[in-house]
N, C-alpha and C positions, 0 to 999 in steps of 0.2 A: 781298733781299740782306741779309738779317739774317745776324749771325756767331750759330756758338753758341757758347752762355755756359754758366762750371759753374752747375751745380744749388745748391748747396750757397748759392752768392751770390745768385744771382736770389733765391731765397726766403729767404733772410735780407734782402732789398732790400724784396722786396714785404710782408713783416709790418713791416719799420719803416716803410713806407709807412702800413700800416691801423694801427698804432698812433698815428704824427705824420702825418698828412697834409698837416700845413705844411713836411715836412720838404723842407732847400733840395734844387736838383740838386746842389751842391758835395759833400752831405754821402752822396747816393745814392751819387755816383761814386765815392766811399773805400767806401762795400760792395760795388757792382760795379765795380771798376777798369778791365777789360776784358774783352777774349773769351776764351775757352777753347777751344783747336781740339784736337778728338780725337789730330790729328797730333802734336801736343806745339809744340816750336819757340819762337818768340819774337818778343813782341808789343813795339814801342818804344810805349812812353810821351811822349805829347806831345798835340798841339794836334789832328792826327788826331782821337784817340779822343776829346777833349770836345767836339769839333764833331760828330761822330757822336750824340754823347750828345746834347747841347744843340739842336741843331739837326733830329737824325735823318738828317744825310746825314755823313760825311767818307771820308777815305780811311785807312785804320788801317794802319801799318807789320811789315809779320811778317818774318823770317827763320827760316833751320835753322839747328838747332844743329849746329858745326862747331867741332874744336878738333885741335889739333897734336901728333902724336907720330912716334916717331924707329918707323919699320918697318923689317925683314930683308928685301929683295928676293929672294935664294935664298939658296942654301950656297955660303957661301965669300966672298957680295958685302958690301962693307960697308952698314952702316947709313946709309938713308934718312932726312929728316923727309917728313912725310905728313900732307894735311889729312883728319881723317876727320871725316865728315859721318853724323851718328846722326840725324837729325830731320828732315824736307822741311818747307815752308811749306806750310798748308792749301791743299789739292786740286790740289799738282802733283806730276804722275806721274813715280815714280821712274826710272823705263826712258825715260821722254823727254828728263827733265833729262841722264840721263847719256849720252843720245845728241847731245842739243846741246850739254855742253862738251865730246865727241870733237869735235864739225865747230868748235867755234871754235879748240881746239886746233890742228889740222889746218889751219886756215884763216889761220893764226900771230897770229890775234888774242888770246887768251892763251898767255904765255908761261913757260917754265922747268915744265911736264909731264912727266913721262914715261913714266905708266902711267895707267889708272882702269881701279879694279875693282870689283865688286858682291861685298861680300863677308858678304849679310844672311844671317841664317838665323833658325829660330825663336825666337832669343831678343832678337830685335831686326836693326835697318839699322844697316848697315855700310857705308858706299861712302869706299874710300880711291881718294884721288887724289895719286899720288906724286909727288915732287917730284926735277928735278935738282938734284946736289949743291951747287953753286954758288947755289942761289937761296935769298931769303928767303918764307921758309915766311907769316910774316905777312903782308908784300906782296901776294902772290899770293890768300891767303884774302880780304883787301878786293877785288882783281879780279874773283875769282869773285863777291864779292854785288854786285858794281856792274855785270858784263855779264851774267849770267845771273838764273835769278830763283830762286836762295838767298836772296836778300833781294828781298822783293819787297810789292804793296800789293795791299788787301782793300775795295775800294768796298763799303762798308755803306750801306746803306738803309732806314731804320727804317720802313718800308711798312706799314701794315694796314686791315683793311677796317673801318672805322668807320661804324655805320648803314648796312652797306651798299656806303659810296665808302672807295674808297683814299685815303688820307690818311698823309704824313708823321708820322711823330709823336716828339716827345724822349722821351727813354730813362724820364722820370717821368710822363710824358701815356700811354706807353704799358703804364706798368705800373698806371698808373690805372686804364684802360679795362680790363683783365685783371681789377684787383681789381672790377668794377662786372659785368663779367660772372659771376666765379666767387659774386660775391652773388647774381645772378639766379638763376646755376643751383642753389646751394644752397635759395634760397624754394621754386623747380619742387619738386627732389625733395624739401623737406619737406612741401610741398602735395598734390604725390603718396602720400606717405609716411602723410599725416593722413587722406586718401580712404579709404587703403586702411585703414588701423585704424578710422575709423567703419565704415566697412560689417560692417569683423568683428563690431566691438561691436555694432551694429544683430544681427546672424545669431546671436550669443553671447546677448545679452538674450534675443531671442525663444525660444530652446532653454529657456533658465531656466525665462520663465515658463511652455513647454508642460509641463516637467517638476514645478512646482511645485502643477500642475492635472492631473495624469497622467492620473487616472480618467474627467475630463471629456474630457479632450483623446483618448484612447485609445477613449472613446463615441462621441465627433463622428466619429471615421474611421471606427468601424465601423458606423455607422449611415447614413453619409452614400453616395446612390450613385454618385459619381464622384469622381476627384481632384479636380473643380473646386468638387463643393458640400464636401465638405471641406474645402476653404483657406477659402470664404466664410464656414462656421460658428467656421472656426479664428478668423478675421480678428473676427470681430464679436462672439465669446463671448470669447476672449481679449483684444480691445482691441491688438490686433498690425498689422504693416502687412504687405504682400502677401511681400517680400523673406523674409519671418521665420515667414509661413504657410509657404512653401516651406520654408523651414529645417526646421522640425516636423515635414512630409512625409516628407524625404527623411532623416530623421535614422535611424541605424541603432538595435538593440536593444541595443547594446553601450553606450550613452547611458544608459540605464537604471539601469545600475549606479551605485555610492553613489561610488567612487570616481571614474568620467566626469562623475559630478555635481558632487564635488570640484573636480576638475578643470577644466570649466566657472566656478565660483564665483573661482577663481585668476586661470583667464584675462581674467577682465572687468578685475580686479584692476590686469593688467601692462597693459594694454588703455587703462587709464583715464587711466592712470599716463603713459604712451606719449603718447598723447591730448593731455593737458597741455603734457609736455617738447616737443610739435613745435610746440601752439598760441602756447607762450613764446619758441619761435625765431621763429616768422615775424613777430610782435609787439616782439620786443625785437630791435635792429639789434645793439646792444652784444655779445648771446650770439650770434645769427649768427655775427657775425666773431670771437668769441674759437672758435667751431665751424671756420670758414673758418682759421686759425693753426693749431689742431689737426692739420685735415687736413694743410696745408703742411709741418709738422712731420713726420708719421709719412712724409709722400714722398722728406722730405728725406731722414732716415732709412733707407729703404728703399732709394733710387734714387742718391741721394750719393753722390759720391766725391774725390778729390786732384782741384788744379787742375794740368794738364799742362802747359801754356803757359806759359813761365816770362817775368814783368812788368821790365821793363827799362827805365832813362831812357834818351834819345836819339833818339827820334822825332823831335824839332825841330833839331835836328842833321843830319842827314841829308841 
């Protein structure tokens, strides 16, 4: 029961983390203040969300956005006030909520109603809920978030699988263990990454030196009666290892040419080059994580956007 959070704070949370690792939770919680629900709506600010944070468990206060205007019931009737409701609380269904204040309506447990209509369309939700003319329009707006669940609460659970076991964990323990993995995986794929440029370079070398032997190397093939005493004479006149005999086998005539030889001479080149810059990441932890910020960066970038949920005091109030 993790809430989600905007993007844009989480990794702005988690590079100040890999830059200060001493950094407190007071000062985490001013970069991520709270949750972000897609629905939009509104989160109270209070003791909830630092116990969520600090702790990894609370209960975090959300409501819809609801605010008050004067609507035309038809032609010719005077002017209504109206609560109109633009926003639900994360993960409750529109069509339910407004079927349960019909039955408490009905039920005369809230009072001074006298319409609810659904009046979304594509450019947003809409649900007015009219009001008789005699009643106070604010009044009633606190009624609806204390009986229904316009205002309502978000049991967070900062759960994850550490080593394996589920474990609770605070909002800075857990972005720790994020940062300790996204290190890992970053060594993997530069270890992968380095496998695979040696072996090029291994296949790349061996090419050179068949070609810088052409005459010999182009005798041993045709001299030899098999593919296999081929790569043996290849292997043992050239000073090559089996990987790079095959290479010279299987190399086409178009390798021949001044400019695939060119070519060749280049690639060893960016190869080498390559080689270095992944042996200095896995080596130096510092270039790692300024590599791991990077990344963070271009996501944030790419995948970022406005925070929806708008932050509010009065969670300890409530």
């Amino acid at each position: 029961s993790i809430p989600p959070h905007n993007l844009h704070e989480v990794i702005n949370g988690v590079i100040a983390l890999i830059k200060k690792p001493t950094l407190s939770d007071e000062d985490l919680i001013k970069i991520i203040p709270g949750p972000d629900f897609p629905t939009g709506g509104e989160v109270l600010l209070g003791s909830g969300i630092k116990e969520t944070y600090l702790k990894g468990k609370g209960s975090i206060p959300m409501r819809g956005l609801a605010h008050i205007e004067e609507v035309q019931p038809g032609k010719g009737k005077h002017k209504r006030s109206a609560i109109i409701i633009t926003e639900l609380p994360y993960q409750l269904s529109k069509a339910g909520w407004i079927e349960k204040l019909a039955e408490l309506v009905n039920d005369g447990k809230i009072n001074g109603v006298a319409d609810i209509r659904d009046e979304s369309d594509r450019d947003g939700m809409r649900i007015v809920v009219e009001l008789r003319r005699d009643n106070d329009p604010e009044k009633t707006l606190k009624e609806l978030q204390r009986k229904t669940s316009l205002q309502n609460n978000f049991g967070a659970t900062l759960l994850a699988l550490v080593d394996g076991q589920p474990k609770q964990l605070s909002l800075k323990h857990l972005l720790e263990k994020f940062i300790e993995y996204r290190e890992l995986t970053l060594i993997k794929r530069t270890r992968f990454l380095l496998k695979k440029t040696l072996d090029r370079l291994e296949i790349v070398d061996g090419l050179i030196k068949g070609l810088k032997n052409l005459r010999a190397t182009i005798q041993m093939i045709e001299t030899a009666k098999d593919a296999h005493e081929a790569k043996t004479k290849l292997i043992s006149k050239l000073n090559i290892t089996d990987t790079q005999a095959e290479a010279i086998l299987a190399m086409p005539l178009r390798r021949l040419t001044s400019l695939e030889q060119e070519s060749l001479h280049k690639e060893v080149k960016d190869l080498t080059l390559t080689k270095i810059e992944l042996e200095l990441l896995i080596q130096n932890r510092d270039k790692l994580l300024n590599t791991l910020i990077k990344e963070l960066k271009e996501i944030k970038k790419q995948f970022g956007n406005k925070r929806r949920t708008k932050l509010i005091e009065g969670g300890d109030q409530l």
